[in-house]
N, C-alpha and C positions, 0 to 999 in steps of 0.2 A: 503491585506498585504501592497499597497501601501500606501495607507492612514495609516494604523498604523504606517510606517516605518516616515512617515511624519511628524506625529505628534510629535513622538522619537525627531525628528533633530529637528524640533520646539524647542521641551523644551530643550535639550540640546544648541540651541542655544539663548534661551531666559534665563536660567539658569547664561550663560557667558554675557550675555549682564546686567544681572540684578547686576551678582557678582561683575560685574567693575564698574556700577554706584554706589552700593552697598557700595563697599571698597572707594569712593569718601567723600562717607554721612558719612563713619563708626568714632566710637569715636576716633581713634586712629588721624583721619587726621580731626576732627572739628575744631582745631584751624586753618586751613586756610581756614575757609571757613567764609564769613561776618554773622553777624545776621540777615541779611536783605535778605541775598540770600536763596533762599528754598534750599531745600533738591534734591539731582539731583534723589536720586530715586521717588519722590513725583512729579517731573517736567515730568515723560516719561507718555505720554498717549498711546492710544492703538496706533494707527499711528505710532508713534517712533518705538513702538516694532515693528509692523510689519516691520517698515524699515531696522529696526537693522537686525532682522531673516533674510531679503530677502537678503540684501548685507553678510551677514556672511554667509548663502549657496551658493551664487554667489562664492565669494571669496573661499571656500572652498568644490566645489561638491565632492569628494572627500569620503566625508566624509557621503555620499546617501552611496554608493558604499558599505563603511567598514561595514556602519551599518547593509545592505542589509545583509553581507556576517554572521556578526555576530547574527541576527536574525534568519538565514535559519539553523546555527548552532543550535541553541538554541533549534528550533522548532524540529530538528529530533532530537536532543538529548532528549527531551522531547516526541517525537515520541515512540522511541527507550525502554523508560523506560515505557510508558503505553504499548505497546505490549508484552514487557519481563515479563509485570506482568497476561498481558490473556492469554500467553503462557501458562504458570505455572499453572495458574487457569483452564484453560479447556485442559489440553493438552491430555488426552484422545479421545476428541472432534476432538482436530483438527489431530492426527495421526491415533488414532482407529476406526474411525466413522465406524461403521457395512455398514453404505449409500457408503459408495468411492470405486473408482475400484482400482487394484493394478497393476504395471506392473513392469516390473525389479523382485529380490528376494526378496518373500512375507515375507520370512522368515531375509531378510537384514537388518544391526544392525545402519544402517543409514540410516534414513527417509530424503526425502523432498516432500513436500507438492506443489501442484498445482490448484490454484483456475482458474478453463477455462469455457471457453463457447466456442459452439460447432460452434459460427457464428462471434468467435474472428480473425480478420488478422494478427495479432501479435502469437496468439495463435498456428495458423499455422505453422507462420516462427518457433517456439519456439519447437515447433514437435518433429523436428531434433535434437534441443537439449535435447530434453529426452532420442531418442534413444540411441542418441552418451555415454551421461552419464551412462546411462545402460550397455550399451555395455564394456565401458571401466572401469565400477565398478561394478563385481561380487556382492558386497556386498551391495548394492543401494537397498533402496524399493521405490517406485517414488509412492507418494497415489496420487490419480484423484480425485479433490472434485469437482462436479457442480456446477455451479455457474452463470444459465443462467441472462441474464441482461441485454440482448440486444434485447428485445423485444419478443414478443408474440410467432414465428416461434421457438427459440431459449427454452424460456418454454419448448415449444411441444416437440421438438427434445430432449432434455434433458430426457423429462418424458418416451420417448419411452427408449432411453436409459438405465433410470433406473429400469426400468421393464426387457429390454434384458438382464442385467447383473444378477436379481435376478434368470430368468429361465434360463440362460446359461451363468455362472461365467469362463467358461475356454476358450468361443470366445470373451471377452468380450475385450479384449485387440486390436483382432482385429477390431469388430465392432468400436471401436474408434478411430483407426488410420484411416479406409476408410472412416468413418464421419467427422472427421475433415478436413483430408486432400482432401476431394472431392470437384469438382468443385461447384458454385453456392452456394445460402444459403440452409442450413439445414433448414428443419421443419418434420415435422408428417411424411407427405407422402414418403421422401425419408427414411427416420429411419429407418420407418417402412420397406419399401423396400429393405434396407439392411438387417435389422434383416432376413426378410424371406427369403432370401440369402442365409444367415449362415446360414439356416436350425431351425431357430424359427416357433413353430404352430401358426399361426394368432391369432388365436381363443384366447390361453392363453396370447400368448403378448397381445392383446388389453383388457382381464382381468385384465393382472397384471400391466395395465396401470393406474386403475382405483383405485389403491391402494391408500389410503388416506395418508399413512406412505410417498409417495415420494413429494407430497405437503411440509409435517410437515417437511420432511428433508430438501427440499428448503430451507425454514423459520426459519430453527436450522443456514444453511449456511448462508443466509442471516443478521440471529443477529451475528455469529462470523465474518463474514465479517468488518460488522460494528464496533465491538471492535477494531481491530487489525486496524483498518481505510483503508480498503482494498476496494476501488473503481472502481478499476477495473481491466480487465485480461489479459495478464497471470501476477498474483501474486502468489508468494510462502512463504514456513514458512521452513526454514530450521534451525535443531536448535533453535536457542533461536533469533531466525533472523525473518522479514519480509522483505524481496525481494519485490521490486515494481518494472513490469513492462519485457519486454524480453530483457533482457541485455546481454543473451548471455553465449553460453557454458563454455566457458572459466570465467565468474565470477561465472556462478552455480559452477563449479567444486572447484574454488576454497573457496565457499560458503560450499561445503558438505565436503571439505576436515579440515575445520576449525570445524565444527562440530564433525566430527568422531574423529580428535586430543582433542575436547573437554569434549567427549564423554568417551574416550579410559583413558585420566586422573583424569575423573571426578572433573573437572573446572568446571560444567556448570550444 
């Protein structure tokens, strides 16, 4: 980004350096210029320019700043416009996925979406703010998409996961709140550990482990991730929105509340 933003003020500053030698040479001002004398655009070699760019940024840094701000603008608006349209395109994908767990009302006329991993510190902190949201919106369906990414342990844990939820869909909610929120990193062994906790048979959890479908769902997550340019977690899809990052209950809330008014009009 810095280099590109450099290049920008370059040409913008070689553009105004060129236009005022330019308007010297131009036909309107050749009578004052002798026959003998060249052309002041034909006199600037690369050195000049450079010098002219170096003193016109010096004089004006300023103007790093604007461009910076107006770039970053551009990029998420252009962010903004490629997700609104995977939205759209898979939104079955990213709300109905038969693979996600549910927590809040399954049955809730407002979705928000959570891509986590089970060995995120953010994720964590962000917990809270599922609860709370839940809590205070009857009408919330909050989907769980996996989205392990943080290394080999995190796979493991995930896949345990995915298999506890297909044999036991009604503790699933808690088996995810004690895995996340538990001390140390996640992997195999403790998953697995909690599962048989909750009252999972060994023998089937490490069957339905083996299922080839939660790989493929990985790798479904995986390619929606990357449309919607989702790199990392906790990210969310609320609405016609991609959420980067744990910003906190108070912008979710008012993230789901901008939906369900969009929702309830049919704006959106």
């Amino acid at each position: 980004m810095k280099k590109a933003l450099l290049l920008g003020t370059t040409g913008i500053a070689v553009a105004f350096a060129m236009l005022a030698f330019g308007l010297a040479g131009s036909p309107g001002t050749a009578h004052a210029q002798s026959a003998s004398q060249p052309a002041a655009t034909g006199s600037l070699d690369k050195k000049q320019v450079e010098t002219i760019v170096r003193e016109y940024l010096l004089d004006n840094p300023e103007l790093l700043l604007e461009m910076q701000g107006a770039l970053e603008a551009k990029q998420k608006e252009e962010q903004r416009i490629a997700s609104l349209e995977v939205i759209k395109q898979s939104k079955d994908e990213i709300f109905n996925s038969a693979f996600d767990g549910i927590v809040g009302n399954p049955d809730g006329k407002t979705t928000i979406v959570e891509f986590y991993d089970y060995n995120c510190g953010y994720c964590k902190r962000a917990q809270a703010d599922m609860h709370a949201l839940t809590k205070a919106n009857p009408d919330l369906r909050f989907v769980l998409k996996e989205f392990p990414i943080l290394g080999p342990d995190s796979q493991k844990a995930h896949v345990v996961s995915m298999a506890f939820r297909k044999l036991m869909p009604e503790k699933y909610g808690e088996f995810h709140d004690k895995l996340l929120g538990g001390e140390g990193r996640a992997g195999e062994d403790n998953a697995i550990k909690l599962a048989l906790e909750l009252g999972a048979d060994e023998a089937k959890l490490r069957e339905a482990m083996k299922d080839p479908a939660i790989g493929e769902a990985f790798n479904r997550t995986y390619e929606l991730a990357n449309k919607l340019q989702i790199s990392g977690t906790p990210s969310y899809v609320v609405g016609n929105e991609v959420v980067f990052g744990a910003l906190g209950q108070d912008v979710l809330a008012e993230k789901i509340a901008a939906a369900a008014a969009c929702q309830a009009d049919s704006t959106c």
